[in-house]
C-alpha positions as CSV (number, residue, x, y, z in Angstrom):
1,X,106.2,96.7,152.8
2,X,103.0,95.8,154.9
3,X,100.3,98.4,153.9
4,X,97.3,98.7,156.3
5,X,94.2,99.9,155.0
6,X,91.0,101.7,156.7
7,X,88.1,102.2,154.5
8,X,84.9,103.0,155.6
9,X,82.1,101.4,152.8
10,X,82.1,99.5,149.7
11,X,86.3,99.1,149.6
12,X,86.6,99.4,145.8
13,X,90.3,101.3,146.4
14,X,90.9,98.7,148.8
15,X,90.5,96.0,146.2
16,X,93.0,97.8,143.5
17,X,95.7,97.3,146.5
18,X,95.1,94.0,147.3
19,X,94.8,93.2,143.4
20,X,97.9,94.4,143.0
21,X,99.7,93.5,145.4
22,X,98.5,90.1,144.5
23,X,99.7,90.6,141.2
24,X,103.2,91.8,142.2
25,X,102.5,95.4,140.6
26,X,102.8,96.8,144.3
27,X,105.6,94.8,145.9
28,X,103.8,94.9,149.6
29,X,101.3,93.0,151.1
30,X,98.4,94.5,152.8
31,X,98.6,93.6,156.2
32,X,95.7,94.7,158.2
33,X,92.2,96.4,157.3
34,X,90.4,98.2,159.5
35,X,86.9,100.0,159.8
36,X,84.4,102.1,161.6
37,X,81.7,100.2,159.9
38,X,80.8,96.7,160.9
39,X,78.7,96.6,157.5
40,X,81.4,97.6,155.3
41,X,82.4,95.6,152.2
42,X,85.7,96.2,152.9
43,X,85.7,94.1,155.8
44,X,84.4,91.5,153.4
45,X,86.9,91.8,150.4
46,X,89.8,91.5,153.2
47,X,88.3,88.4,154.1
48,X,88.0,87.4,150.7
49,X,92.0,87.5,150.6
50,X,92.9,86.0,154.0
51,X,93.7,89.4,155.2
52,X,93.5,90.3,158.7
53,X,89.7,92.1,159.3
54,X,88.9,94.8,162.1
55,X,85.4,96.5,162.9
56,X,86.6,99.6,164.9
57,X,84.6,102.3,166.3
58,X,82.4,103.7,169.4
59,X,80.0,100.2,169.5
60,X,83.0,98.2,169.5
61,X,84.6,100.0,172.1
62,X,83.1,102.4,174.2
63,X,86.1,104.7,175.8
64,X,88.0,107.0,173.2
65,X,91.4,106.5,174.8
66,X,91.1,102.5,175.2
67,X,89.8,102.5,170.8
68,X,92.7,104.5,169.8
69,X,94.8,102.0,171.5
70,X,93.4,99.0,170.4
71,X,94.5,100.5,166.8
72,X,97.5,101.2,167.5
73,X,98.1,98.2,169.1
74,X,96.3,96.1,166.0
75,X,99.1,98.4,164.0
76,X,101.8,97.5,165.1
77,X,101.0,93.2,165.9
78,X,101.1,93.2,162.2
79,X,104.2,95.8,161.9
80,X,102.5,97.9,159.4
81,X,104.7,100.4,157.8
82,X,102.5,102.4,155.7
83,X,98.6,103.2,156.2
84,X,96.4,104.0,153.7
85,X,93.2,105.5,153.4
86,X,90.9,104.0,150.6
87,X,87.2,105.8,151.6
88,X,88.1,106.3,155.3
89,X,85.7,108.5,156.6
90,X,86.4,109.1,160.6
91,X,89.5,111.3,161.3
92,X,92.2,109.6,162.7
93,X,93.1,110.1,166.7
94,X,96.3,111.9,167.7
95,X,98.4,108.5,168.8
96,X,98.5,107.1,165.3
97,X,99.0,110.3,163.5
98,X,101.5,111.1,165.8
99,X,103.2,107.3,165.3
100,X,102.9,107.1,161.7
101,X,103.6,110.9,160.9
102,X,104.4,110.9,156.9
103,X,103.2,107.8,156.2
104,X,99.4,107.9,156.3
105,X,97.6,108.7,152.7
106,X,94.2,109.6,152.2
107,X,92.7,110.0,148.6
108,X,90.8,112.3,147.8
109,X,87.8,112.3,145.2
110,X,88.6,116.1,143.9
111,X,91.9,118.6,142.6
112,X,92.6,119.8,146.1
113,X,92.8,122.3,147.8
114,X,89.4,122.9,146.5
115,X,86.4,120.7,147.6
116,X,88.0,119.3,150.8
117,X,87.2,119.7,154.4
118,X,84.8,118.4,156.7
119,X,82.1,116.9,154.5
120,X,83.3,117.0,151.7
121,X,83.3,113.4,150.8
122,X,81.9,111.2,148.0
123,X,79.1,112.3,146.2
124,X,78.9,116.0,148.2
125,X,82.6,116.2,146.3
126,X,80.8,115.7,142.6
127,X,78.0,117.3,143.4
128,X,79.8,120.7,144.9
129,X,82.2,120.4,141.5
130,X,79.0,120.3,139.0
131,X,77.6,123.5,141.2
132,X,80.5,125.1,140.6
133,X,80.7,124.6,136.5
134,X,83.9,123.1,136.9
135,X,85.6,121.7,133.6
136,X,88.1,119.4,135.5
137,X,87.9,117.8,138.5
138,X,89.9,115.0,139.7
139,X,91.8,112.9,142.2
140,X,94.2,114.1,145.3
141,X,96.6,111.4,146.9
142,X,98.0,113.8,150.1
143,X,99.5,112.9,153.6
144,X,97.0,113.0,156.0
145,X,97.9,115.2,159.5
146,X,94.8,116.5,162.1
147,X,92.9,118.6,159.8
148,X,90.9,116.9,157.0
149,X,92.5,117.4,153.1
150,X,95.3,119.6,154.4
151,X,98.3,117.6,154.5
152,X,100.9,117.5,151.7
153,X,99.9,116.3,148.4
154,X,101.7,113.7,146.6
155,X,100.0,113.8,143.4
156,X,97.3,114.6,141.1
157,X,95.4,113.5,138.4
158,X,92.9,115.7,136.2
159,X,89.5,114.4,135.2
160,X,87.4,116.2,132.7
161,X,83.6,117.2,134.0
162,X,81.7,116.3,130.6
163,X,78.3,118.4,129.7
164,X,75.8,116.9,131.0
165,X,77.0,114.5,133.5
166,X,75.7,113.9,136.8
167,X,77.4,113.5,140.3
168,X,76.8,110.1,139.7
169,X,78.4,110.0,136.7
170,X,81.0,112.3,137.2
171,X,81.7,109.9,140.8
172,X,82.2,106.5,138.7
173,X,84.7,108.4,135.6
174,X,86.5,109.8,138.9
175,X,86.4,106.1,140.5
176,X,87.3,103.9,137.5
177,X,90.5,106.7,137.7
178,X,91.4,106.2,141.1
179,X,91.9,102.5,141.4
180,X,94.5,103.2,138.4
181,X,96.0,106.2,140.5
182,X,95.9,104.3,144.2
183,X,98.5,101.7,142.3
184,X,100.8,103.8,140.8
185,X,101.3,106.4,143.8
186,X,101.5,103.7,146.1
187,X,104.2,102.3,143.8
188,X,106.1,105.6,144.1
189,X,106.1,105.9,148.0
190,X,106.9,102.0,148.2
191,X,109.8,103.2,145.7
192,X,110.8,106.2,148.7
193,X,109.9,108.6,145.9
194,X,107.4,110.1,148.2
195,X,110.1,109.4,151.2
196,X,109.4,111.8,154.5
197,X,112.6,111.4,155.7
């Protein structure tokens, strides 16, 4: 199953799918990578692995209409079947949702629905859950339609909040959870537990 992936920054999620797909834990291959940052490090880990590479946003291409299509096109020249995204933080145009409709994942750094929506990304996530005196937080893995966090969720995993922890702490317990989590929910939908269909 070829698995494209968009991330946005350093591409740690990114890595757990290439790692194991290298591995033969996932049995895919990721096909493409794509982001809306030239300076990402997920650019550079999917050049690490011989894997196709894509810098994709407003200073690459100016028009809206002509960008979505150069996706699309990128897409499909290397017949991805799934796309994933690892830290992806732009939303996605209308022609891809629309193409790959129940088979675009997003995770998501928080037990959703809470602490989703626009901005609500990354740190703001641990921060917002500390605020809040949470006890648990943890890690969505959801189908991603036109409005951010709302699609359907796939699965969850708890994390505890500890006494005393920081977002920054709290963001690397969550982290060191979800490159765990990425493999074995992407197992499942390879396995058409997740199927749309």
């Amino acid at each position: 199953m070829n698995i494209a992936v968009f991330s946005s920054h350093g591409g740690s999620g990114l890595q757990a799918i290439i790692d194991a797909c290298e591995s033969g834990h996932l049995n895919a291959k990721v096909c493409a990578v794509i982001s809306n940052n030239s300076g990402s490090f997920a650019l550079q880990r999917a050049r690490n692995s011989n894997i196709a590479a894509y810098h994709f946003s407003s200073k690459t291409i100016k028009d809206a209409d002509e960008l979505q299509l150069a996706i699309m096109e990128t897409l499909q020249k290397h017949d991805a079947k799934v796309i994933f995204l690892a830290g992806y933080l732009k939303k996605l145009d209308q022609m891809v949702l629309k193409a790959y409709e129940g088979h675009i994942y997003n995770i998501h750094p928080s037990l959703l629905p809470k602490y989703g929506g626009k901005g609500m990304y990354g740190i703001h996530v641990h921060t917002a859950v500390l605020a809040a005196n949470e006890k648990e937080t943890g890690i969505t893995i959801h189908r991603v339609n036109s409005e951010y966090d709302s699609g359907e969720i796939i699965a969850q995993r708890k994390v505890p909040v500890h006494e005393g922890d920081t977002p920054e702490i709290l963001a690397a317990r969550v982290l060191k959870q979800e490159h765990i989590f990425i493999v074995e929910t992407l197992a499942a939908i390879l396995n058409n537990e997740h199927n749309p269909d």
